[in-house]
ZAKOL-111621 format. One record per atom (N, C-alpha, C, CB): residue in three letters; x, y, z. Coordinates in steps of 0.2 Angstrom, whole numbers, padded with zeros to 4 digits, always signed. Glycine has a CB too. Layout:
! residues N
ALAXYZ...
END
This chain:
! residues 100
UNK+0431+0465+0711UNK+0438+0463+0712UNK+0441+0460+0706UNK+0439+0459+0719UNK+0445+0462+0703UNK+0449+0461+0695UNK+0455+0454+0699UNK+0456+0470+0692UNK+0451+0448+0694UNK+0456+0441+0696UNK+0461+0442+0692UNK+0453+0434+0695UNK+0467+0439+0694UNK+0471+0438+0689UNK+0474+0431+0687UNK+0475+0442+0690UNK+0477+0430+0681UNK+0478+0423+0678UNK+0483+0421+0682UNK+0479+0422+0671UNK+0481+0414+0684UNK+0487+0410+0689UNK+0493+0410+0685UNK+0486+0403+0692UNK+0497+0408+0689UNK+0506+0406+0688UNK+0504+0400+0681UNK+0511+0402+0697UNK+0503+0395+0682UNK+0499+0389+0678UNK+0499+0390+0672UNK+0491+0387+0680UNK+0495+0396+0671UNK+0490+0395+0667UNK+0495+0401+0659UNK+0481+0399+0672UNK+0498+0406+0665UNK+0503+0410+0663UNK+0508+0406+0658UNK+0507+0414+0669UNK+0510+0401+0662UNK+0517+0394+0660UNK+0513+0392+0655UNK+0518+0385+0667UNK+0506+0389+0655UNK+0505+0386+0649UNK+0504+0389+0644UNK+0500+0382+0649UNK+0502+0398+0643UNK+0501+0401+0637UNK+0507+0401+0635UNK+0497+0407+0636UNK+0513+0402+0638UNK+0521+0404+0637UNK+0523+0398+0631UNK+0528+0403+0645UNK+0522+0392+0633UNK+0523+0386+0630UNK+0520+0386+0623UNK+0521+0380+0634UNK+0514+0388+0621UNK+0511+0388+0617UNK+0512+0393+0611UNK+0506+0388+0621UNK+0514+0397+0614UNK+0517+0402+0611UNK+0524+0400+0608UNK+0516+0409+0615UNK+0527+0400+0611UNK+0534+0397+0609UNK+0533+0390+0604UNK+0539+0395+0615UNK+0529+0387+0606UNK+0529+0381+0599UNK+0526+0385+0593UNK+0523+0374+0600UNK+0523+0389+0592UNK+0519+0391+0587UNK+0527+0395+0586UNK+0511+0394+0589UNK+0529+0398+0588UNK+0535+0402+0585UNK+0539+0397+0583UNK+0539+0408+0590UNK+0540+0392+0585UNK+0546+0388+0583UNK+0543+0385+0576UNK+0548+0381+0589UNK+0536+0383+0577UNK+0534+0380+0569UNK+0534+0385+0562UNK+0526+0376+0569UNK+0534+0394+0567UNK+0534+0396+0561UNK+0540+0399+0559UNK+0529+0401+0561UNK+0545+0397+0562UNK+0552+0397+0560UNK+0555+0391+0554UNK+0557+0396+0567UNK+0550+0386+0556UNK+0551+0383+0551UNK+0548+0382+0545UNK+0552+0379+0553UNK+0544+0387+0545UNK+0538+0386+0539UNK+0543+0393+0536UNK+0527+0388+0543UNK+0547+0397+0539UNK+0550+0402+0534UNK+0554+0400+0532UNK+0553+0408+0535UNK+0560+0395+0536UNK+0567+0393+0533UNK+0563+0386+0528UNK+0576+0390+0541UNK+0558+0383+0526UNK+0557+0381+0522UNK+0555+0385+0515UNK+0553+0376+0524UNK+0553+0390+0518UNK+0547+0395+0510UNK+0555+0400+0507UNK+0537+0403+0514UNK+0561+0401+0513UNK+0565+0404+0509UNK+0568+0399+0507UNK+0568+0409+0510UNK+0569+0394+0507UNK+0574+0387+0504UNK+0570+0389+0498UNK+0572+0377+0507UNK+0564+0385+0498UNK+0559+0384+0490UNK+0560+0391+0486UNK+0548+0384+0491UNK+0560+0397+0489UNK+0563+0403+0485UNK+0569+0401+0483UNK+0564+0408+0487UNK+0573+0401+0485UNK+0581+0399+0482UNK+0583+0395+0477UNK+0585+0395+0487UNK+0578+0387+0480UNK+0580+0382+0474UNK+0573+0386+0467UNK+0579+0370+0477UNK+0570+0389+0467UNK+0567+0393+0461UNK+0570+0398+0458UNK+0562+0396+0463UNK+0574+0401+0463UNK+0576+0409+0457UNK+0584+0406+0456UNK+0577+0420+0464UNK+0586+0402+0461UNK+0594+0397+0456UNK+0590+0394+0449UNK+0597+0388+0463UNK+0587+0390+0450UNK+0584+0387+0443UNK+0582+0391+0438UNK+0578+0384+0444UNK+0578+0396+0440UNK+0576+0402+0435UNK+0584+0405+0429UNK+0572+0410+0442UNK+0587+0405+0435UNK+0596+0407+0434UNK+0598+0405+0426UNK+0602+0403+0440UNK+0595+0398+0426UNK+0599+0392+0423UNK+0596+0394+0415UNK+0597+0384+0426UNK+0590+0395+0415UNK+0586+0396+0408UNK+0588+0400+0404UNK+0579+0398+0408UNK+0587+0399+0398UNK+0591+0405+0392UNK+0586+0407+0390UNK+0596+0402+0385UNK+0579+0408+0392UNK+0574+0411+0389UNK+0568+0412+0394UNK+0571+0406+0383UNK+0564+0417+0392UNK+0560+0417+0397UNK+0552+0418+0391UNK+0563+0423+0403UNK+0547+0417+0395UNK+0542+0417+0393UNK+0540+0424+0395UNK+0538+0411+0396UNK+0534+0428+0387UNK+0533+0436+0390UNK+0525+0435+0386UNK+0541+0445+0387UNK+0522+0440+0387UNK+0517+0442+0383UNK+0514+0450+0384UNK+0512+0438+0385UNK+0512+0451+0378UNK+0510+0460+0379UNK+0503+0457+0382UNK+0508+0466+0369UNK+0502+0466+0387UNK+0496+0466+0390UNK+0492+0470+0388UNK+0497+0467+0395UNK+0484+0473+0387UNK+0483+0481+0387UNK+0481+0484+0394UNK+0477+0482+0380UNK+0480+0489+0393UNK+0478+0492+0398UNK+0475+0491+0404UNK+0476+0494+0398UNK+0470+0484+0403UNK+0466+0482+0410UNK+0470+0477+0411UNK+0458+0481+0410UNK+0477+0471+0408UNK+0480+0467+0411UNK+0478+0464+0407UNK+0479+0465+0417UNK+0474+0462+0403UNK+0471+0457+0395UNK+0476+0456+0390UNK+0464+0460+0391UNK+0476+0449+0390UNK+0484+0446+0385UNK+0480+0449+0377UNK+0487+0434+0384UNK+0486+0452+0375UNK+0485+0453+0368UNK+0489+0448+0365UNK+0487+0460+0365UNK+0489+0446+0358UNK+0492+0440+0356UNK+0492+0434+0358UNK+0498+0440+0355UNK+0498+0430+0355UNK+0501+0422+0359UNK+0508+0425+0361UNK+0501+0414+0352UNK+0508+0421+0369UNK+0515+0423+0373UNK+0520+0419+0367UNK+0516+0420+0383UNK+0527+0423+0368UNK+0531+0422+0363UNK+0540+0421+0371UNK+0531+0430+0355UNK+0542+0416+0368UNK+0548+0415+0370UNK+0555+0422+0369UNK+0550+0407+0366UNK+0558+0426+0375UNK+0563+0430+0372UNK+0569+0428+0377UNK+0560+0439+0371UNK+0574+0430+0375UNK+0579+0427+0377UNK+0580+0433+0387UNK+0586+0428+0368UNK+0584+0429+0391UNK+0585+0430+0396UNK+0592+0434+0397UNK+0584+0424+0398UNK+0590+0441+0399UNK+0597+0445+0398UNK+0601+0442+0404UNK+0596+0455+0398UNK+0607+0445+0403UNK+0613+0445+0409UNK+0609+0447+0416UNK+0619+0451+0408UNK+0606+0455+0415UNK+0603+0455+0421UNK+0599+0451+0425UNK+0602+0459+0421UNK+0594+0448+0422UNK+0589+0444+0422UNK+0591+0438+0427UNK+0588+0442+0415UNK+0598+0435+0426UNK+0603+0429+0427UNK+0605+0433+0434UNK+0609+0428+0421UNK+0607+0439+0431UNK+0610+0444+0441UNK+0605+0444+0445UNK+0613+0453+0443UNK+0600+0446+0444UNK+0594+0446+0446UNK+0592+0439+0450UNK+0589+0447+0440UNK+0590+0433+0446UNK+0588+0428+0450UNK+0594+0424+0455UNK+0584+0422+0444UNK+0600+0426+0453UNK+0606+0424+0457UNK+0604+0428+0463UNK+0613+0427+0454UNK+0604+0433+0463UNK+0605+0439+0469UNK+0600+0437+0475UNK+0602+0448+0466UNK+0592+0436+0469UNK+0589+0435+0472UNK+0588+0427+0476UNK+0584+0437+0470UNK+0591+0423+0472UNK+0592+0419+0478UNK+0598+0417+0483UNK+0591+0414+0474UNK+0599+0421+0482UNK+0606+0421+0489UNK+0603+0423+0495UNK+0614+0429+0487UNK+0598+0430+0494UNK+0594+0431+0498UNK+0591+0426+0501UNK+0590+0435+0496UNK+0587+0422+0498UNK+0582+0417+0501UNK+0588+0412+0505UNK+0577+0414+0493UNK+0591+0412+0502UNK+0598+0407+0505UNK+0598+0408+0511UNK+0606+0409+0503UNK+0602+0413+0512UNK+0606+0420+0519UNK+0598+0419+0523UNK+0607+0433+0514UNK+0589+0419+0521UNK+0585+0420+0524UNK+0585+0412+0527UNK+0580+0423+0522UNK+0583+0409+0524UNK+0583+0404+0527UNK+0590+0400+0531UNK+0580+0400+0523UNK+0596+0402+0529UNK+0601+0398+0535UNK+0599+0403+0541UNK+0611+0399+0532UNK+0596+0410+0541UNK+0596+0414+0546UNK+0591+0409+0550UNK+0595+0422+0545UNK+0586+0407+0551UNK+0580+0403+0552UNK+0580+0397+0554UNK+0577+0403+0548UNK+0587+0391+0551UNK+0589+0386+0551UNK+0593+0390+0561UNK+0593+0383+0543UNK+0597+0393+0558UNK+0601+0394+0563UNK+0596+0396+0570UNK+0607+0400+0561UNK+0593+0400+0570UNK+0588+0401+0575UNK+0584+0396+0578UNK+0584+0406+0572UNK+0584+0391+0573UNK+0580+0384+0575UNK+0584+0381+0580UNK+0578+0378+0568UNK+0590+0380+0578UNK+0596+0375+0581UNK+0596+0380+0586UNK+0604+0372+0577UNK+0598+0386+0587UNK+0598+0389+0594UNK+0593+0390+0599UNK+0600+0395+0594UNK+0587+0388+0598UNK+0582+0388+0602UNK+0583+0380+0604UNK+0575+0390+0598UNK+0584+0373+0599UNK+0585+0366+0602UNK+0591+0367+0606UNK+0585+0360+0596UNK+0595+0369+0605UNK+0601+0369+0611UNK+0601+0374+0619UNK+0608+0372+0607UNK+0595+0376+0619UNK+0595+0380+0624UNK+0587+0378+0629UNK+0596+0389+0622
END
């Protein structure tokens, strides 16, 4: 005869599971913050660090400083708007799970 799990026991995994989703709501709306305030920052530089590679990934030369185009700047903008937009989405999810 197939037992099945009590009401109890049902309740307690529910709880368990939901904390674990609430802390990992907040483990994203922190890791896209730290994205944000990085590709905003990145925004700000007038130069970026580059090096040649060869074929298996192995630095040839010494890395040399070249300047940071426009795009470059749209680029870390863009991409931190994203991270922005992700984490207020995450923030907001947090405060609708504490209000309910």
């Amino acid at each position: 005869m197939r037992r099945f799990p009590s009401s109890e026991a049902v309740a307690q995994e529910n709880v368990s599971h939901e904390t674990a989703l609430a802390g990992m709501n907040k483990l994203f709306a922190i890791l896209f913050l730290l994205g944000a305030l990085g590709s905003f920052g990145l925004s700000q530089r007038t130069t970026l660090k580059a090096q040649e590679t060869g074929t298996r990934g192995e630095p040839i030369g010494e890395p040399r400083m070249v300047p940071a185009t426009r795009a470059d700047k749209i680029f870390f903008i863009a991409f931190g708007a994203a991270c922005m937009a992700g984490c207020l989405f995450f923030v907001a999810k947090i405060r609708k799970e504490d209000l309910s």
